[in-house]
C-alpha positions as CSV (number, residue, x, y, z in Angstrom):
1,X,-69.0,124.1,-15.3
2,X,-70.0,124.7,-19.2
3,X,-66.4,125.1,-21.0
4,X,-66.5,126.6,-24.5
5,X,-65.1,123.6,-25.9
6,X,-68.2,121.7,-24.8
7,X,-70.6,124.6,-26.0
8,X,-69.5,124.7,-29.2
9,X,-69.2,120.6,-29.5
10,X,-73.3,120.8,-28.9
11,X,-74.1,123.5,-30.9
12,X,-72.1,121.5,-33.7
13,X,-74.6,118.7,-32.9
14,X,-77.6,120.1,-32.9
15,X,-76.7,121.7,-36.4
16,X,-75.8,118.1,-38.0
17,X,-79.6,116.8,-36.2
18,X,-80.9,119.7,-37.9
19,X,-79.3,119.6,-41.3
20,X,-80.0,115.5,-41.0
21,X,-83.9,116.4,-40.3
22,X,-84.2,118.9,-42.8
23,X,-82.8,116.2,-45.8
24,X,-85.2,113.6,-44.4
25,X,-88.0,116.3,-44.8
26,X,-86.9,116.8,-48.1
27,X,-86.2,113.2,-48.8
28,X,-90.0,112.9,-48.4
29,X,-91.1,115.6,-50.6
30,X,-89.6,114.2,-53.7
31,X,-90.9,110.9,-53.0
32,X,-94.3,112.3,-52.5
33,X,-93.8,114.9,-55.2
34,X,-92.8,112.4,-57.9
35,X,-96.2,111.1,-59.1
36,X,-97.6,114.7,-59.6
37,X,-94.3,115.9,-61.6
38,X,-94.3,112.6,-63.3
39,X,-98.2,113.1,-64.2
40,X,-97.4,117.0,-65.2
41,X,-94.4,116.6,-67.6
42,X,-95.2,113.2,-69.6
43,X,-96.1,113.6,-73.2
44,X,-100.0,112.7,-74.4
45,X,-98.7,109.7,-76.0
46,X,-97.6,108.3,-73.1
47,X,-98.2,104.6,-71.9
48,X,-99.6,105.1,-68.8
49,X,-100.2,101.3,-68.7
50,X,-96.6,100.6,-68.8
51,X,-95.9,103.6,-66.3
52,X,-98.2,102.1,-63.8
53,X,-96.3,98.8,-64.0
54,X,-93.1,100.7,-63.2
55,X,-94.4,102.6,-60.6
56,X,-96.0,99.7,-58.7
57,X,-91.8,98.3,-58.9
58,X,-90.9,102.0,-57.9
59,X,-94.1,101.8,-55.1
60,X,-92.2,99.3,-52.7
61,X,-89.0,101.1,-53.0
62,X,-90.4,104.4,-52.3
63,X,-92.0,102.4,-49.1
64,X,-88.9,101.3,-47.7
65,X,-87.3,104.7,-48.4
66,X,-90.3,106.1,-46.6
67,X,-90.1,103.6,-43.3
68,X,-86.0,104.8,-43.4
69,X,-86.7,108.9,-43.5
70,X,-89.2,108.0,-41.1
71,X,-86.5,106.5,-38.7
72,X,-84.3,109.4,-38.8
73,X,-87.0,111.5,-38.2
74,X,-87.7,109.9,-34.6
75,X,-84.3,109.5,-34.3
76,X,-83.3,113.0,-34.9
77,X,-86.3,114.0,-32.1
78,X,-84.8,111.4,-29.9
79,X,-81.3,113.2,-30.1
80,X,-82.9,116.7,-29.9
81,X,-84.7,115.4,-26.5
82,X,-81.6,114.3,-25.2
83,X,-79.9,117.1,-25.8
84,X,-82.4,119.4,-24.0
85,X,-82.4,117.2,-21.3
86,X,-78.5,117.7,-20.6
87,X,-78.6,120.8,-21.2
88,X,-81.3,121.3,-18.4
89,X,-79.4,119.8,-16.4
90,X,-76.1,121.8,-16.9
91,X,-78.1,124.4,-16.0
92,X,-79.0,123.3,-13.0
93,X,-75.8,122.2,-12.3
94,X,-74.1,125.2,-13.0
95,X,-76.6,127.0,-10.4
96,X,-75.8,124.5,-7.9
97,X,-72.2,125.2,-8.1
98,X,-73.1,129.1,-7.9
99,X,-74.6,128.4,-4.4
100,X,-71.9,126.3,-3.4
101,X,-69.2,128.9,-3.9
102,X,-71.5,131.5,-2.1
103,X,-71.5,129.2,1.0
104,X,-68.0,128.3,0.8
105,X,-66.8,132.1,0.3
106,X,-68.6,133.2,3.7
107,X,-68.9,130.6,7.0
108,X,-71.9,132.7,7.8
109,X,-73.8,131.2,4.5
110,X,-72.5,128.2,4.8
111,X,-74.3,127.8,8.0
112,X,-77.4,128.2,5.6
113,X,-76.0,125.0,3.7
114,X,-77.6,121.3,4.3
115,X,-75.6,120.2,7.8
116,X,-73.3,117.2,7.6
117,X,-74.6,114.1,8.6
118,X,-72.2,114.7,12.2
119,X,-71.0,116.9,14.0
120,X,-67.6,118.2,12.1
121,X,-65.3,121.5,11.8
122,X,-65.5,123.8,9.6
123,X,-62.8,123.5,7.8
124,X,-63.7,119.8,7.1
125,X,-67.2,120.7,6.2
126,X,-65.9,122.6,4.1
127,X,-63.5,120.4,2.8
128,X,-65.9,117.6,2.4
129,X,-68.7,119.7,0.1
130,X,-65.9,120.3,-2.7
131,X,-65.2,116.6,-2.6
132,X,-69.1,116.4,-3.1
133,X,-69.0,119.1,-5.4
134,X,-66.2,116.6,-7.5
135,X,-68.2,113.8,-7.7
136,X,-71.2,115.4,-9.1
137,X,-68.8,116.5,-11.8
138,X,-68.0,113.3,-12.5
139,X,-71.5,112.2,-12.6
140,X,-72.6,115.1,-14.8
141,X,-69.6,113.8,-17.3
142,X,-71.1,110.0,-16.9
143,X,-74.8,111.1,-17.7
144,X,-74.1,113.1,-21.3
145,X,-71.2,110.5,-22.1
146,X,-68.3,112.4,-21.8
147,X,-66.7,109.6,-19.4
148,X,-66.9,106.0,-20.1
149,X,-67.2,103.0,-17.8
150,X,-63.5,102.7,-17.6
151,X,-62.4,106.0,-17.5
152,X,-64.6,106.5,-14.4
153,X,-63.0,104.0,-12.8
154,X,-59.7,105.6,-13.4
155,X,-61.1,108.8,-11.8
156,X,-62.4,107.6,-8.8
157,X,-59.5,105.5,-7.7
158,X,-57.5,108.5,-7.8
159,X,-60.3,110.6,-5.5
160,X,-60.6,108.1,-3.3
161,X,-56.8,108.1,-2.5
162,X,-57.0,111.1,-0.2
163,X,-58.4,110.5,3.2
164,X,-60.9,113.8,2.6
165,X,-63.1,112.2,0.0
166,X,-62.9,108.3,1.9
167,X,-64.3,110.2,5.0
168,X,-67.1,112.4,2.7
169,X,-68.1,108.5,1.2
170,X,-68.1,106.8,4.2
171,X,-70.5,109.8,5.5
172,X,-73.1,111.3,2.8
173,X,-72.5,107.6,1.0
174,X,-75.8,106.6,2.2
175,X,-77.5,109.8,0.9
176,X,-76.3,109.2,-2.6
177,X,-77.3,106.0,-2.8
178,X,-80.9,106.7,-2.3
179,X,-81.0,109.6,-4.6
180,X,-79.2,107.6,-7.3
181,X,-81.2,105.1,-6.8
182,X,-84.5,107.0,-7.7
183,X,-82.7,108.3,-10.9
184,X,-82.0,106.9,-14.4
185,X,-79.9,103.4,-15.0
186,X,-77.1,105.4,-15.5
187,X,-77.4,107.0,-12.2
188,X,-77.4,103.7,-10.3
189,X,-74.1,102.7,-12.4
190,X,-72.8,105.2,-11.2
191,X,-73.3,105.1,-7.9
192,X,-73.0,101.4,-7.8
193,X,-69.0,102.0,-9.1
194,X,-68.5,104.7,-6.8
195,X,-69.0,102.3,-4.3
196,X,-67.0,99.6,-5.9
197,X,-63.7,101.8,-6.0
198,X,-64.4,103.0,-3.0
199,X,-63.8,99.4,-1.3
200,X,-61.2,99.1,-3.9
201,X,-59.2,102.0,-2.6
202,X,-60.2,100.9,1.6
203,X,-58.5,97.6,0.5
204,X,-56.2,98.7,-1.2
205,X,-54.6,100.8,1.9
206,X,-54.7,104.0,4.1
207,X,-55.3,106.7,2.3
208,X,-52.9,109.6,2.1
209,X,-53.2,112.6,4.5
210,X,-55.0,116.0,4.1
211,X,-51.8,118.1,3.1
212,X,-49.3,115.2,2.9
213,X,-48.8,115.8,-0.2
214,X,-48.2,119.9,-0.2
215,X,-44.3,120.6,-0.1
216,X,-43.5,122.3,2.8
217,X,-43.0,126.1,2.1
218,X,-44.9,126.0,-0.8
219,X,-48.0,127.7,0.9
220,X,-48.4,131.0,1.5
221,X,-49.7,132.6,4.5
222,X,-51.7,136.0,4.4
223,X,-50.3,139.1,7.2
């Protein structure tokens, strides 16, 4: 979900690839501008001769300054698509996760929900779509760079120590893979780690209980 921090951290960005556009706009004018102001402030008397020497010298550096405005320009587009891009796919994010807590706040809808891949309770059904619901968070994070390499390691080795999200893996695994696989590179990183930890932590030992880790009495109970 769209925190405020992260809104205002884009908006910030798209202001600086603005403001960085607009002075490469205007770096262009004034080297397009000069010869014409040049040409309408010079005195009669003046040696055009000699100023045509100078401006063939100032003609290559006005090139190369050119050839760099022109960079930031496509860079600056580059950056504006990118951010257009995540921010399409927040959106769709963020109506993904509206559905899911529709179908998790009645059984009745979540009937309506894609069925597991086997025959399951549903509790765990349940159970297993928020630990799906986790990883595309994480993924959403990996795509717009908010999580590294490394720091996604360090996520999923601590989801994959519960026996809930081993058992959602070693089930819709599969699925993921093949959708991942159709995406982006950073997509099939992605999926390619997920897998990785998840041997990782099946090596590493069982995994810890649904609930082992709630004190006992510390959950309430409705009359």
């Amino acid at each position: 979900m769209t925190t405020g921090g992260g809104r205002a951290q884009r908006t910030l960005k798209v202001r600086v690839a603005l403001a960085y556009g607009l002075l490469v706009l205007g770096l262009l004018a004034l080297i397009i501008s000069t010869p014409f102001v040049l040409s309408a402030i010079a005195p009669a008397s003046t040696d055009w001769g000699r100023l045509s020497d100078i401006s063939q010298a100032y003609g290559a550096v006005s090139v190369l300054l050119s050839a760099i405005a022109l960079a930031g320009v496509a860079l600056s587009l580059i950056y504006q698509v990118r951010q257009a891009r995540t921010s399409s796919e927040q959106a769709i994010r963020d109506s993904h996760l509206q559905l899911a807590t529709l179908a998790l706040s009645d059984p009745d809808l979540l009937q309506a929900w894609s069925p597991p891949v086997a025959p399951v309770t549903l509790k765990r059904h349940q159970q297993h779509l928020i630990t799906s619901l986790a990883l595309g968070e994480l993924l959403q994070r990996f795509r717009i760079g908010h999580l590294s390499v490394e720091k996604l390691a360090v996520k999923l080795d601590g989801h994959f120590c519960g026996e809930i999200a081993r058992e959602q893996w070693e089930r819709e695994g599969s699925g993921w893979r093949v959708t991942m696989g159709a995406g982006d590179r950073r997509d099939r990183v992605f999926v390619r780690l997920v897998d990785e930890r998840y041997q990782a932590a099946i090596a590493a030992g069982p995994a810890l209980a649904a609930g082992a880790w709630v004190l006992e009495g510390s959950t309430r109970t409705r009359d």
